[in-house]
C-alpha positions in Angstrom: 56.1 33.7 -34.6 59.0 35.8 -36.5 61.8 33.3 -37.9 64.9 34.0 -36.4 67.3 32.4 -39.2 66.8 30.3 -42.2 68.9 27.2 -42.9 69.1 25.5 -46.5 70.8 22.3 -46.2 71.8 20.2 -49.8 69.8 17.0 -48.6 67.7 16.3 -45.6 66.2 13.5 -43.7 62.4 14.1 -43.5 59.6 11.6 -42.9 61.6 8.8 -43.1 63.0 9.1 -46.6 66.0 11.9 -48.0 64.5 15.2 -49.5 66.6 17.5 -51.4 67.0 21.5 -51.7 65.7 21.6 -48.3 64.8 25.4 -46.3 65.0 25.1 -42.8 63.0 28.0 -40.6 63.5 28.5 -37.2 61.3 30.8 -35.3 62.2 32.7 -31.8 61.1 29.8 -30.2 64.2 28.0 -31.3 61.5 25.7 -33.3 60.6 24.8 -36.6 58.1 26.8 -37.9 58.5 25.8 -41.7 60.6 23.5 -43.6 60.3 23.4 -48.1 61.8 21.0 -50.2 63.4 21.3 -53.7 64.1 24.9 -53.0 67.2 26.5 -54.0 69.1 27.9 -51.1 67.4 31.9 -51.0 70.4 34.5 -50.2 69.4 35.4 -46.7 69.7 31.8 -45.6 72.2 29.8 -43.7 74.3 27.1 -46.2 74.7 24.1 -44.3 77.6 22.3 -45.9 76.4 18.5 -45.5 73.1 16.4 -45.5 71.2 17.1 -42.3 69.5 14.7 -40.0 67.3 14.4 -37.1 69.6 13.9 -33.9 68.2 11.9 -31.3 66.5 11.5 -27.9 68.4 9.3 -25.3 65.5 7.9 -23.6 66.9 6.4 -20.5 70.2 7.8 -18.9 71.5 7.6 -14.9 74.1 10.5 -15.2 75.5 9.7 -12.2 76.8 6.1 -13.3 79.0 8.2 -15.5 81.7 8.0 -13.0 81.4 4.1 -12.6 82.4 3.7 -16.6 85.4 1.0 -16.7 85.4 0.1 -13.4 83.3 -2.7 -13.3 85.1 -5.1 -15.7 87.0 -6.9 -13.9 86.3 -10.9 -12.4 88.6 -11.7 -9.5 86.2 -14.8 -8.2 82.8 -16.1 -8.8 80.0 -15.2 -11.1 79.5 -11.8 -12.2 76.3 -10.6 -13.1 73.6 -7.6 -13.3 73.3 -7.7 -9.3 77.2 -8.4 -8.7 77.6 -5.2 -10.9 74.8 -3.8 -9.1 76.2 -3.6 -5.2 79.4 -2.7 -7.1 77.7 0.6 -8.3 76.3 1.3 -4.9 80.2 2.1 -3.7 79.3 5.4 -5.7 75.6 5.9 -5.6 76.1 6.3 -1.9 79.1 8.8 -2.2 78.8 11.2 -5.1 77.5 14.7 -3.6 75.3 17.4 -5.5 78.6 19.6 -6.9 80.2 15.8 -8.0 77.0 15.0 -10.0 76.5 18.5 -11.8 80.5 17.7 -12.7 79.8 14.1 -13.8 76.7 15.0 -15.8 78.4 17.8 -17.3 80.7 15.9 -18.9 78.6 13.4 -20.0 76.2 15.6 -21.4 79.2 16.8 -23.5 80.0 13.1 -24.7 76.2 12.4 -25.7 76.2 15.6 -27.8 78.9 14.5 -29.1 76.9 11.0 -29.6 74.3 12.4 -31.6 72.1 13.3 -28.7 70.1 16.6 -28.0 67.8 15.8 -25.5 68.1 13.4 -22.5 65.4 12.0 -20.2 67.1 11.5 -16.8 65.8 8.6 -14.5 67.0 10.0 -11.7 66.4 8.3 -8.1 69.7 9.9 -6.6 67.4 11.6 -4.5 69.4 12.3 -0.8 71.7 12.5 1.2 73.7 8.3 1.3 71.8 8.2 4.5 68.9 9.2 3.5 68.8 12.6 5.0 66.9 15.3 3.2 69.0 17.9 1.6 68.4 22.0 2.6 66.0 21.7 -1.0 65.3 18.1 -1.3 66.1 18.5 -4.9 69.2 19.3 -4.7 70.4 16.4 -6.6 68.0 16.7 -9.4 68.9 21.1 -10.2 73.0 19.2 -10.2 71.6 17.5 -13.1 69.6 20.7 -14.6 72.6 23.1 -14.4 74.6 20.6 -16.2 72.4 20.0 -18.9 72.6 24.2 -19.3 76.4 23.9 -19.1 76.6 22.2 -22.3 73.6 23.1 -23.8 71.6 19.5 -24.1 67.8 19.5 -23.3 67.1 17.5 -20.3 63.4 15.0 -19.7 63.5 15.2 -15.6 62.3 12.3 -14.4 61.8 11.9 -10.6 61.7 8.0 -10.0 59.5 6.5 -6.9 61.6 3.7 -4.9 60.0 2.2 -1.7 60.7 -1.1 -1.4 64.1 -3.5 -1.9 62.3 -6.7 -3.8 58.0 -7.8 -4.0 58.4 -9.0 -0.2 60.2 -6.3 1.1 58.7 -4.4 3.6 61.1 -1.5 2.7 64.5 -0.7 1.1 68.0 -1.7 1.9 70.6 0.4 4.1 72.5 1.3 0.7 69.1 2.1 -0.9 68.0 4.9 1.9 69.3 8.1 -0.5 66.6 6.6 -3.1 63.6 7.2 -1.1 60.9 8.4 -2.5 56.9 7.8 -2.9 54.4 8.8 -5.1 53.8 11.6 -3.4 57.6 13.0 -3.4 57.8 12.2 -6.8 55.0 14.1 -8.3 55.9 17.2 -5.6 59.6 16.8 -7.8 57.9 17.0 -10.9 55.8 19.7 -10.5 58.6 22.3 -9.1 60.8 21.4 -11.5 57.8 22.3 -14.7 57.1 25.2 -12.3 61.0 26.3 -12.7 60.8 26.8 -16.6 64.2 26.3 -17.1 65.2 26.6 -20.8 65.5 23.2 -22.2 64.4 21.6 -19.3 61.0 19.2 -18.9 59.3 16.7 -16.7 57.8 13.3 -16.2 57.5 10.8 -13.5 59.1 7.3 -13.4 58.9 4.4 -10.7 61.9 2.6 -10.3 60.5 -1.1 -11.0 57.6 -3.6 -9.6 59.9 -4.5 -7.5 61.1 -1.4 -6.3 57.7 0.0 -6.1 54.6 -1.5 -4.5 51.1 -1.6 -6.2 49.9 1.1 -4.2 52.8 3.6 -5.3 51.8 2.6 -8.5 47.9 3.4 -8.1 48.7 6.3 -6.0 51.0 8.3 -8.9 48.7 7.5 -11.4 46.0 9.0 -9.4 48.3 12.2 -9.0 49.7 11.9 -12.8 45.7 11.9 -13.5 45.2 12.8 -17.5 48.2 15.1 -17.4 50.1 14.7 -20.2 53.0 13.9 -19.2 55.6 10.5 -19.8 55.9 7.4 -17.0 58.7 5.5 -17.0 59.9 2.2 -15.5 62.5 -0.4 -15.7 61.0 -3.7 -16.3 61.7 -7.6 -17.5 65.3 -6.4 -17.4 66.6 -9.7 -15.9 65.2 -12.9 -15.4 65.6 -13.0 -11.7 63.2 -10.3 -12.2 60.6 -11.8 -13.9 61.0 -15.2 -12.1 60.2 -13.3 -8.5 57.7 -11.4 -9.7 56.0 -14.7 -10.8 56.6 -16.1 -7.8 55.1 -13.0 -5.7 51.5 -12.2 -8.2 51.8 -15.3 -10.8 52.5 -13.0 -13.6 55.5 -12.0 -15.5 56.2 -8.0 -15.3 54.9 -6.9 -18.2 51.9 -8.9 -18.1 51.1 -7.9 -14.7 51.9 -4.3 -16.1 49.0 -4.9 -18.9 46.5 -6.9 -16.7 46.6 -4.2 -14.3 45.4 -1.8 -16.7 48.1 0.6 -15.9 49.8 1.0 -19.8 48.5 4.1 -22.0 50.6 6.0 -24.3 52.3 7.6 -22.0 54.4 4.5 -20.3 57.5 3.9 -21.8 58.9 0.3 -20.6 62.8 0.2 -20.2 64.5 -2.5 -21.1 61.5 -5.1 -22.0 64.1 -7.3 -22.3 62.1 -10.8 -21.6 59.3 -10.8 -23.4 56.8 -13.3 -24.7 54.7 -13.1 -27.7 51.0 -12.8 -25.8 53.1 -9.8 -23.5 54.4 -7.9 -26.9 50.7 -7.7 -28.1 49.4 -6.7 -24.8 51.6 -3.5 -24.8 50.9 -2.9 -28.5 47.4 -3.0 -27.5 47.4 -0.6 -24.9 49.9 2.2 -27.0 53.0 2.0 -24.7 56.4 2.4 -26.0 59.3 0.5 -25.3 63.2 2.2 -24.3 66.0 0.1 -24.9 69.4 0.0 -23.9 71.4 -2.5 -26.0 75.0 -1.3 -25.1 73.8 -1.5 -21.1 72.2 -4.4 -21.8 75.2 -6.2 -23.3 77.8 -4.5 -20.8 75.2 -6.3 -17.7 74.5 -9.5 -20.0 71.0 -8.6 -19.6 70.0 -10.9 -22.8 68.2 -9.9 -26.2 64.3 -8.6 -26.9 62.5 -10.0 -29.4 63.1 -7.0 -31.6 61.4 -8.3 -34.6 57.7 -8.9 -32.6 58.2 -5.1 -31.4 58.6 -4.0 -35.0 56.0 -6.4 -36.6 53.6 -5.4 -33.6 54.2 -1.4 -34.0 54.5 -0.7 -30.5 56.8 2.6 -30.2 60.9 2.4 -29.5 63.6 4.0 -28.7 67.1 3.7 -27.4 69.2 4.6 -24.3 72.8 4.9 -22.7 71.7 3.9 -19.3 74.8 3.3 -17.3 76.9 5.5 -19.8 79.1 2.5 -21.2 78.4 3.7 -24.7 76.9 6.6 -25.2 75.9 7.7 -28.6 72.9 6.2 -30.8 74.9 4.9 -33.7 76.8 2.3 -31.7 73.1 1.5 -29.4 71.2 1.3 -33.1 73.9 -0.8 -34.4 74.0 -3.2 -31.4 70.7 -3.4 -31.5 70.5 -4.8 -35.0 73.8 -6.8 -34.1 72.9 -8.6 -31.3 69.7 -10.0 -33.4 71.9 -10.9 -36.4 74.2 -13.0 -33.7 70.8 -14.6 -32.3 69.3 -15.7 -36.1 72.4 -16.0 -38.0 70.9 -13.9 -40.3 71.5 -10.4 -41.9 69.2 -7.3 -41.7 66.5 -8.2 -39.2 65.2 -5.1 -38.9 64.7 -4.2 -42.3 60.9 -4.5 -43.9 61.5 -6.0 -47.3 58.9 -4.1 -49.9 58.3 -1.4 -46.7 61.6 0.1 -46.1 64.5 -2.5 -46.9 67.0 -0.3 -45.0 67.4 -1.6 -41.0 69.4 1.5 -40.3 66.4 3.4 -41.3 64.1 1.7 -39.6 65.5 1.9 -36.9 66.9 5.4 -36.6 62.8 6.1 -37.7 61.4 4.2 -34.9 63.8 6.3 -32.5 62.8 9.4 -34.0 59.1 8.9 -33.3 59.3 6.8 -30.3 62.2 9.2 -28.2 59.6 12.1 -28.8 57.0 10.2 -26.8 59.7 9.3 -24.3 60.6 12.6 -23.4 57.2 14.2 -23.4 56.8 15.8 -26.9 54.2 16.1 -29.2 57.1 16.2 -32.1 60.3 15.6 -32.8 62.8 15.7 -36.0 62.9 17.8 -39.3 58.9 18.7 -39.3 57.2 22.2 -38.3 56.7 22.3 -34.4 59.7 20.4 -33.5 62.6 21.9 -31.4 65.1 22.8 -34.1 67.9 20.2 -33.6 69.6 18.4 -35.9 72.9 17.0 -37.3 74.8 18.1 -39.9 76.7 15.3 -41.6 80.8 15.0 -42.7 80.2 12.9 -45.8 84.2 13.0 -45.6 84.3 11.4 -42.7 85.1 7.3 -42.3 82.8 5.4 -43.5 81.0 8.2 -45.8 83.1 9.2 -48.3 82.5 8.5 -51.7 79.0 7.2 -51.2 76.1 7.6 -52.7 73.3 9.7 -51.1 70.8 7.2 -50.4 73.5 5.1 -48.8 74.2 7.6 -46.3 72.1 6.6 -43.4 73.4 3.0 -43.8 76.9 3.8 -43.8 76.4 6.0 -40.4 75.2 3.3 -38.3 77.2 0.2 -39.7 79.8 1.5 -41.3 81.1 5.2 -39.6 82.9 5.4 -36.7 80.3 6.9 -34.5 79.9 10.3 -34.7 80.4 11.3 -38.7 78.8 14.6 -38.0 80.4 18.1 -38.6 78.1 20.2 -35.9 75.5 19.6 -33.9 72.1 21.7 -33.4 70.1 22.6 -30.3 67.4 25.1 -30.4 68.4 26.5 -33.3 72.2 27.6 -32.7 75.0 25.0 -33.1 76.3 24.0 -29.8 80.3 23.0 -28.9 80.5 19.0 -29.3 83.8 18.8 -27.5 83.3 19.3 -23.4 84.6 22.5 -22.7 87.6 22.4 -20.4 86.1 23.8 -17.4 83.8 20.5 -18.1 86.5 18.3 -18.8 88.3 19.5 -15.3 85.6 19.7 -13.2 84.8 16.4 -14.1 88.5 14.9 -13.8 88.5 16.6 -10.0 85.2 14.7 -9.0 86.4 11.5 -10.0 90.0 12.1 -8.0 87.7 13.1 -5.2 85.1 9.9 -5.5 88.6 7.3 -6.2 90.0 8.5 -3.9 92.0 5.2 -2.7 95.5 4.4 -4.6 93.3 1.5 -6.3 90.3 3.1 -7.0 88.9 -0.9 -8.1 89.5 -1.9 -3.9 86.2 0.2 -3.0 84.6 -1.5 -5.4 84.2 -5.3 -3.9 81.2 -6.9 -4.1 
């Protein structure tokens, strides 16, 4: 394949450790086809003017919850928890149209570029009409989310989401639940047109909402349809422990160890959340190859509690992060958290860090993501290495938090000491994309949420 530009950037991120004098090919593709280290910038090539980085896959995203951002933090009476938050969220889940959601996405496809993000798998089970009535093309909902992704450029993992049932001993779903219909069968029909659409950017997987919003059967029934395609599976699980505690009280097993027993996990499966976990259930799934996405801003935001990060490290199982309901959304503040929230737990410093391996958490970390968002959204590669899409991030080392340091300090300093996005342009494909929403994005998206608040206090549709 011809290259179609050459980039030389003064220091680059590559296999987990900083390489210098680095030459940067992309091909026509808008791929890597070749990237040399300690070589002096050749005339015809593109000088990038700060250390270059992998950006990163968001591995679990609902667009649509976008819109709900800051209007959920309020307590007027009660307890409020994940499910108080939850039938809060339906109040938009059952209003927001096609044309709203392409506005919402589009702007929050803006933000996570901005973030750090190139690529975004979308586990999308906004599916019809509030009443569950098919739309003209019953994806509808899911090509809002695609033309959004090509408004501003991002690449999009599609990821069609089975729902069939409300809880283990429901016979089906809720009233409020009817626009996320879908079976096996629907799901894999979604998937297949939307790989069949080639759109640029734009890929596929499957996903089933929970085990509790998806019977056994669904469960045996897409993976009969999935077959050996190559392709990812995701599902929220373990998130809360009303969860787990139900889901012991309808098979006698925890999620995930129902999830392993069953013999359902393979590479492919990527577990959201994972949140509750016990030891024996950590080495099932590094066993059987499955990765784990978590979310730790969502997870904070919904008081979800903590994973036992270090037993996911120690046991290798692949992992990545996610923005999820959109209350943060870029990785250095979800890598950060995530190393946070297990400093709070152990009163201790650098848990993620591998003393005599790699005594850097941030790089750890940002590794693990690396790898493990490839996996999530269905590629064979991702970063600075030949085969990859050509995205990256170009770092400000004048920015907060950067200046003055030392190179090998750099990493560190973006995740705990930058102000979240210490980057001077961010690549897609090759070409450097706009990381400030366009104003057509910026108003289409203030005109959808006029439309969706529409009361004088948008908070009163929002009761519980």
């Amino acid at each position: 394949m011809p290259a179609l530009k050459r980039l030389h950037a003064p220091l680059a991120w590559i296999d987990g450790r900083w390489q210098r004098d680095v030459l940067l090919t992309v091909d026509a593709t808008g791929h890597w086809s070749e990237i040399t280290v300690n070589l002096p910038a050749p005339g015809d090539a593109e000088k990038l003017a700060g250390p270059v980085i992998p950006s990163l896959v968001n591995a679990h995203s609902h667009a649509f919850q976008r819109a709900f951002v800051g209007l959920a933090e309020r307590r007027d009476a009660g307890q409020d928890d994940f499910w108080s938050w939850r039938d809060r969220m339906y109040a938009l889940a059952l209003r927001i149209s096609p044309q709203q959601l392409r506005a919402v996405a589009g702007q929050l496809y803006a933000e996570l570029l901005r973030g750090g993000y190139t690529q975004v798998c979308e586990f999308h089970y906004l599916h019809h009409a509030a009443q569950g009535q098919q739309f003209d093309d019953e994806l509808d909902m899911a090509w809002a989310l695609a033309e959004a992704a090509e408004d501003v450029g991002i690449g999009l993992t599609l990821l069609p989401v089975v729902y069939t049932r409300s809880g283990f001993n429901a016979a089906g779903l809720r009233p409020d639940q009817y626009r996320f219909a879908a079976d096996a069968d629907w799901a894999w029909r979604a998937c297949q047109r939307v790989l069949a659409a080639g759109l640029p950017r734009v890929n596929a997987g499957v996903a089933l909402h929970s085990l509790r919003g998806a019977s056994p059967g669904d469960i045996a029934r897409l993976q009969q349809l999935v077959g050996a395609a190559d392709l990812p599976i995701h599902i929220h699980v373990a998130e809360q422990m009303a969860e787990v505690n139900d889901c012991l009280a309808a098979t006698g097993m925890r999620p995930l160890q129902w999830l392993a027993e069953a013999g359902h996990l393979d590479p492919r499966w990527q577990l959201v959340h994972a949140t509750h976990a016990e030891r024996w259930e950590i080495e099932a799934v590094a066993g059987s190859g499955a990765g784990i996405v978590i979310c730790p801003g969502t997870e904070a935001n919904l008081g979800d509690g903590l994973t036992d990060l270090p037993r996911w490290l120690s046991g290798g199982v692949p992992l990545t992060v996610g923005s999820d309901s959109q209350v943060t959304r870029g990785w250095v503040e979800e890598l950060r958290w995530l190393e946070y929230g297990q400093r709070l737990a152990a009163q201790q410093r650098n848990i993620a860090a591998l003393p005599g391996a790699q005594p850097s958490s941030a790089a750890r970390l940002f590794e693990a993501a690396v790898q493990g968002g490839a996996r999530a959204a269905g590629f064979t590669a991702w970063g600075l290495t030949p085969g990859a899409r050509a995205d990256a991030l170009v770092l400000n080392v004048a920015a907060d938090g950067l200046r003055g340091l030392p190179d090998d300090a750099l990493l560190d300093a973006v995740v705990f000491g930058s102000n979240g996005a210490p980057w001077q342009s961010v690549w897609v494909a090759g070409r450097a994309r706009p990381w400030q929403p366009a104003q057509r994005v910026g108003d289409a998206f203030e005109a959808a949420m006029r439309t969706l608040w529409q009361p004088d206090d948008p908070l009163s549709a929002l009761s519980a």
